[in-house]
C-alpha positions in Angstrom: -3.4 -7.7 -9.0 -5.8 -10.0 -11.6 -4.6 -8.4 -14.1 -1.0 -7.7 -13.1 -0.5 -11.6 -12.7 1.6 -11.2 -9.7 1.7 -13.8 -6.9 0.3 -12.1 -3.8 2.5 -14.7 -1.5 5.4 -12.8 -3.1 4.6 -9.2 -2.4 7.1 -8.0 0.3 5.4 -5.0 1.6 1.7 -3.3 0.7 2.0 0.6 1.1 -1.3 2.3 0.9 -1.8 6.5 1.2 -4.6 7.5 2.9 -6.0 11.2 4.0 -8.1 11.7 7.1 -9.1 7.6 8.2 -9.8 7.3 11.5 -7.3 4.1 12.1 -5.6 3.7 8.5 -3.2 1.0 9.5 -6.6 -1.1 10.5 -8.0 0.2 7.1 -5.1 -1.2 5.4 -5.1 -4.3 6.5 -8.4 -5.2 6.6 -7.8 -4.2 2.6 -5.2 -6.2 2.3 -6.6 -9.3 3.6 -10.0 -8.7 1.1 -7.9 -8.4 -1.6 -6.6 -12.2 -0.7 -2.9 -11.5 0.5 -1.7 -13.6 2.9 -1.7 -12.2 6.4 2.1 -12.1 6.1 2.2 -9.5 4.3 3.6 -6.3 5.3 1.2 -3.2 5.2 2.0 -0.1 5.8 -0.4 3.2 5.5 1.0 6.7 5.1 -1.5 9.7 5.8 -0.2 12.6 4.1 -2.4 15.9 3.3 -1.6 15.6 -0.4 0.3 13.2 -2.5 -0.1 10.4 -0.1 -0.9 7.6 -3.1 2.3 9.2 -4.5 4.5 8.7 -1.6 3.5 5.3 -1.2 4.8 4.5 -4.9 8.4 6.6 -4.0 8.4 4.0 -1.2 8.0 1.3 -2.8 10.6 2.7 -5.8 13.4 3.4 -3.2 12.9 0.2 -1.7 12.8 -1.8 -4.7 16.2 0.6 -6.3 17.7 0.1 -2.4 17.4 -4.0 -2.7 15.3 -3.6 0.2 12.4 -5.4 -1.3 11.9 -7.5 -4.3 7.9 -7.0 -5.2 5.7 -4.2 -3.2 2.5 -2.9 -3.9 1.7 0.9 -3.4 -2.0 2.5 -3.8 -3.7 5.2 -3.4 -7.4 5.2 -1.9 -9.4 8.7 -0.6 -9.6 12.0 -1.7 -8.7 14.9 0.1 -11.3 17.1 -1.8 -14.2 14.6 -1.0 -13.9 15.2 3.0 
């Protein structure tokens, strides 16, 4: 986000994908929060076998194509083959 120069008080939704947490929707937010968005922001996780970092970005793409949302942020964090 430093280097991106994007306000965080303008990010309408933070998707992260996830494999295996125990309470990723905690996980997520706790992230969000250390990473200095406001607590207004929107997080969302999406635990998905494989391909979960890459469904987060298709939600943020079809939301941002659908006029849904105007700024989102969609990451990736775990790896499958590391459990």
């Amino acid at each position: 986000m430093a280097e991106s120069k994007v306000d965080k008080n303008i990010v309408g939704d933070l998707i992260a994908g996830t494999c295996h947490p125990p309470s990723p929707a905690y996980e997520v937010r706790a992230a969000a929060l250390a990473a200095g968005f406001p607590e207004t922001t929107p997080v969302q996780a999406i635990n998905r076998l494989c391909s979960s970092g890459l469904m987060a970005i298709r939600h943020v793409s079809d939301s941002i194509a659908r006029k849904d949302l105007e700024v989102g942020v969609a990451v990736g964090y775990e790896s499958m083959s590391s459990q």
